[in-house]
Structure formats: C-alpha cells, structure tokens
N, C-alpha and C positions, 0 to 999 in steps of 0.2 A: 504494500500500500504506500505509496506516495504521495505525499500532502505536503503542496507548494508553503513558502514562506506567508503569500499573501494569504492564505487558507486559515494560516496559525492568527494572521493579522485582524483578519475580518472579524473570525468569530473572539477574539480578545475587544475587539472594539463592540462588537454587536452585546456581547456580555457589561459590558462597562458602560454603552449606553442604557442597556436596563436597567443598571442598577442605578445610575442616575437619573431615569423617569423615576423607580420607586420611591427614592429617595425625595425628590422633587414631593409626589403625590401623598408619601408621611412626614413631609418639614414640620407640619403642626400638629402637636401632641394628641394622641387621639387613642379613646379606646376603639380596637378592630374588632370589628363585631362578626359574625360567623358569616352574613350574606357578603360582606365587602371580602374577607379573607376565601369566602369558594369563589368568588370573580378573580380576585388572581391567581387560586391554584389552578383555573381553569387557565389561565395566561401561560401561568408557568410554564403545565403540562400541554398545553398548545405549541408552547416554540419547541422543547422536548421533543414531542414527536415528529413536529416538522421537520429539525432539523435530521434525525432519523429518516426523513421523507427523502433529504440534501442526498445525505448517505448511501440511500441506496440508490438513489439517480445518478450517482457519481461514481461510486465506487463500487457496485452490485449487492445482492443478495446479501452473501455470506456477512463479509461487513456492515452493512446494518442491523441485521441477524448479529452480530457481537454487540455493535454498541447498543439497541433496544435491551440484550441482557443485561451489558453493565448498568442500564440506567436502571431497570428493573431493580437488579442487587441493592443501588446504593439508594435508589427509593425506599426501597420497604427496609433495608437500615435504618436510615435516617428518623423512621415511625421512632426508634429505640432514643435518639436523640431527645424528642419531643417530650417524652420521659422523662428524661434527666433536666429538662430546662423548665416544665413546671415546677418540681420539685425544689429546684433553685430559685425559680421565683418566687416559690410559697415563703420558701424558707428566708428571705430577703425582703419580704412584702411587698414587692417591686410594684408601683401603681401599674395597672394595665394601659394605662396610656401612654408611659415609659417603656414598654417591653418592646414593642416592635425597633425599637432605634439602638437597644444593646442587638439586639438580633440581630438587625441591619449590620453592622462594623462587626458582629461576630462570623455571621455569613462572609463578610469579605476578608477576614483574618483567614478563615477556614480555605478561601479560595486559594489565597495563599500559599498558604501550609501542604494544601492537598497538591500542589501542582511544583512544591518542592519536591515532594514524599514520593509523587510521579515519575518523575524525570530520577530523582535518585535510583528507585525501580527499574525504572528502564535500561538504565548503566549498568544494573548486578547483573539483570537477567541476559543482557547482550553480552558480561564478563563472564559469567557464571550461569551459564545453562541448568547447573544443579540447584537451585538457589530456589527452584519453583515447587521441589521436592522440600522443601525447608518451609515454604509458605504453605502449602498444601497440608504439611503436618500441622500449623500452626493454624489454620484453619479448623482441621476437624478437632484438636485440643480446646482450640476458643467456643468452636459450637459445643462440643459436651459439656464442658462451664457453665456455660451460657444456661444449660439447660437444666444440669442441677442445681445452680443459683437465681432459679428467675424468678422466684418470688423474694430474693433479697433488695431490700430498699439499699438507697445512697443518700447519706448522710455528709450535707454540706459543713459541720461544725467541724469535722473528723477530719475532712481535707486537707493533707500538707500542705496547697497549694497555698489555700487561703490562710494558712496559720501564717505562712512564710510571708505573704502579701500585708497581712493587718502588721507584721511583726518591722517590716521594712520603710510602709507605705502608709504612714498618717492617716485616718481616714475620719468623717464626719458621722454622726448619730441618724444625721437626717436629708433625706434627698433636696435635693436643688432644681428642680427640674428636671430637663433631660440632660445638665452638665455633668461627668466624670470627674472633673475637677473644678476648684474654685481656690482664689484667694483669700488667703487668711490670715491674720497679724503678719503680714508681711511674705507670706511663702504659698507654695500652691498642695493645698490639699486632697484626695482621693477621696469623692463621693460615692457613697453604698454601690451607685450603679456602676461604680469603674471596677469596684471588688466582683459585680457580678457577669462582668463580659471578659475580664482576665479566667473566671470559672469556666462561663461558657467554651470559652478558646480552648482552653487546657481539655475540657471536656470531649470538644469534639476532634482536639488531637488525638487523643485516646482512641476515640470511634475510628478514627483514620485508619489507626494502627488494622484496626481487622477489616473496615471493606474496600482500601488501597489493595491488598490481598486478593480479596476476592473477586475484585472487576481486572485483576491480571490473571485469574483464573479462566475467563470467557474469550479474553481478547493482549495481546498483548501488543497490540497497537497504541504506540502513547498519546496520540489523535485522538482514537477514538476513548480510551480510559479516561484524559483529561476533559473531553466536551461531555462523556455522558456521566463523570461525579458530578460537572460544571450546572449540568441542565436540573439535576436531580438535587443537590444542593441548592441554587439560586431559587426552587420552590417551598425552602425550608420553614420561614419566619411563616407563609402562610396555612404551610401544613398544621403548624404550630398552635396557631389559633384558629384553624377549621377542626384539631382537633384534641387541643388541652384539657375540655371540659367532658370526652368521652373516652378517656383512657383507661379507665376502669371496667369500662366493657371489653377491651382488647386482653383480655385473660389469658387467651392461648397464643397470641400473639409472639412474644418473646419465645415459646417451642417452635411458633413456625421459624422464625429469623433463626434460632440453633441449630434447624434441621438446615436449613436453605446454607448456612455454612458449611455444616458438615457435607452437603453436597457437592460442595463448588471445591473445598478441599480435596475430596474424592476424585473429582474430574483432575484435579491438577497431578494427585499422584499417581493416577493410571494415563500420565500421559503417553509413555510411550508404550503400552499393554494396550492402550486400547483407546482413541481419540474420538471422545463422545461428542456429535454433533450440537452447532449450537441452539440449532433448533431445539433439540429433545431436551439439552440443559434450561434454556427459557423455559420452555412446557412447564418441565417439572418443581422449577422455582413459582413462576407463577401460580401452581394448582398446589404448592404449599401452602402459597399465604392464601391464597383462597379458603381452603378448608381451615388453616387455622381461624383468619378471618369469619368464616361463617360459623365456626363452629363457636367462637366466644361470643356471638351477637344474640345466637340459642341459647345458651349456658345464660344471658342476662336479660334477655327480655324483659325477663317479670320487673327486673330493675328498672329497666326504662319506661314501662307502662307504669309502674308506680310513681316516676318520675314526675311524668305526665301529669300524670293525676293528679299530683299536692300541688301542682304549677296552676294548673287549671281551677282546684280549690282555693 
C-alpha cells in the first residue's frame, strides 16, 4: 500500500479542521445534552465510514476490509474509556458544562500520543518481525485480565499519577470556569480541571497500551492504523455523553471487549499457521459486541422501564 505525502497531509488537515469546527461550536460552556451529543456521533461516525468509502475507492477491498476492523476495535475500546472518564468526573464533581472542553484537549493529547505509539510500532515491527508474537501474547494476557477483573472499579484517590500531580503542582479547592490554570498571589496555579485532563491523558495512554496492539493485529499498515484510531477516537467526547448516563446497562460489555482481544491476539499469533481473513476477523469482533451488547440490555431492562417510570412519576 502506498500512500503519497499529500494523503498523510490532507487527512492531518481534514482532522484539524474538525477539531477546530468542534471546538469553535463548544467555545461557550454548555451542558451536552444527549440529542446535541447523537448529532455528532452521527458526524463522527459519518466521516469514519466515509473515509472507509476513500479507502476502498483507492486502494481496494482488502484495505478497507482492514481499516473498517481497526476502527471497529478501537470503537468498541474506546466504550471502556467512557468508563473510566465518568468515574473521574464523579469523583472530581466536574460541572457538566466543563466536561466537554477537558475532553476536547484530552482527545487531542490522545491524538498525539496514539500517533507517536504508531509510528514507534511501525519501526519494531518492520525491525522485528517477531515482535507481533510479543503483542499477540500480550493481547490474549490483557483480555483474560480484563475479564476476570471487570467488575473491579478505579479508584481516582489511589492514583500515582494524581498523588505525584497534587504533590508537585499547587492546585485550587475550587473551579474557575473552564480555566486549568489561574493567577494567584503572584504565581500560576493548577485548577481541579487541569488535575483532571492530566488523569484523563494518562488514562487513555494506558488504553493505548492495549488497542495500538490490537489495530496492528488486522492491518499493519501505518495509514490505515493511524486514520482508523484517528476517526474512532475524534468520536470520543461524544460517545461520552451519548453514553455516560447508560453505563450501567453495558454489564456484559467489558467480557465482550476481553473476548474481542483475546481474538485479535489469537489472529496475531497464528500468523504464520494460518492467516485468518479480514473479513471473518471483523465478522467475529462485531457479533461479539453484538451479543455482549444485546445480551446486557436483556439482563436490565427491568432497570430501564423502572427508570422510566419514577421519571414519568
């Protein structure tokens, strides 16, 4: 696969102009309320597939068939994220009119970080052809984890991150708006919200660690790995508030994402035993979270119509 300089160019600009419409569109504080937040995930997931559209008009089948999986993988990750960033915000009290704008510059740190993590990847695996045997074990080791700790919580007090942070970094009792920092008897200070986009960061470095892995599992094209974290990431802040308030229903959730690793692991270490199409790999990650997905929405129904109910009373 060959992908000209301008290719790299365009879609870095086409990303950067997005994020500068979004950004433009939340400059004033505001809570995101669930119909504004599925109007952009419908956006997101609109350029997402489109450019999947690019892909296979340009480059065939096969490779769109890889990057549609990678963006697959690091979507239904990402669900795992959302997790971890109420949780932060509970624990933070973070106004919900404030949240979208840590998210914002968390998402861009994230683009960041993922598109070092990338390019570093791309170096082993072109050094080191073994190295994919290394990921693939670390794959199906992180899914088994995964899956007999998914009912364990995270616990932001515990964090080294934030101990190191509050221990270095002066910080305020009380938000300031949407400022990070402020002036104070003379010096600049660290607002709650800066402690909580330093978490977030750290956090979704972390998530890196296992689905930079796994979208080199489908496709080891560093084209298509960095546009389909890129496209599936840059829907993140909205996923977040389309679906913060129904987390509790996603039960089985975190087994499907354990399985859907241990899959993609499996593929990496029978590569040369056996080179599973990517077709049948999308199939089968898809009809994970499927059934995980439907099977937790059964498992709480009764939760939800109860919901209902005390709403409507």
């Amino acid at each position: 696969m060959t992908v000209p300089l301008w290719a790299w160019a365009a879609v870095l600009g086409a990303i950067l102009i997005m994020l500068a419409i979004d950004l433009f569109a939340h400059r004033k504080a505001h809570v995101v309320g669930v119909r504004e937040a599925a109007a952009w995930s419908a956006v997101w997931v609109t350029l997402g597939v489109s450019f999947g559209g690019i892909v296979w008009w340009v480059w065939g089948t096969e490779f769109a068939a890889q990057y549609f999986a990678g963006y697959v993988i690091e979507k239904s990750l990402a669900v795992d994220n959302v997790f971890v960033f109420a949780i932060i915000f509970s624990y933070f009290a973070v106004p919900r009119e404030y949240q979208h704008r840590v998210l914002f510059y968390g998402v861009l740190g994230a683009l960041v970080f993922r598109a070092v993590f990338i390019a570093a990847g791309s170096v082993l695996i072109a050094s080191f052809a073994w190295i994919l045997y290394i990921f693939g074990a670390f794959l199906v080791a992180t899914g088994i984890r995964m899956a007999l700790h998914r009912n364990d919580t995270i616990d932001p007090e515990r964090s080294i991150v934030l101990r190191l942070f509050r221990r270095m970094i002066p910080v305020t009792d009380t938000y300031h708006g949407q400022k990070f920092l402020i002036r104070r008897a003379g010096r600049w200070v660290a607002t709650p919200l800066l402690a909580v986009l330093v978490l977030i960061e750290v956090t979704d470095i972390v998530f890196a660690v296992d689905s930079i892995p796994a979208i080199f599992a489908v496709t080891q094209q560093p084209f298509l790995v960095f546009t389909s974290n890129a496209f599936a990431i840059l829907g993140l802040r909205a996923m977040y508030f389309l679906l913060a308030d129904l987390m509790h229903r996603f039960v089985y959730l975190k087994l499907g994402l354990a399985l859907v690793l241990v899959w993609v692991g499996v593929k990496m270490l029978l590569l040369e035993v056996y080179k599973i199409p990517t077709g049948i790999s999308l199939a089968v990650v898809i009809a994970v979270l499927t059934v995980a997905v439907t099977a937790s929405w059964m498992r709480t129904r009764n939760e939800g119509s109860a919901a209902a109910q005390s709403v409507s009373e």
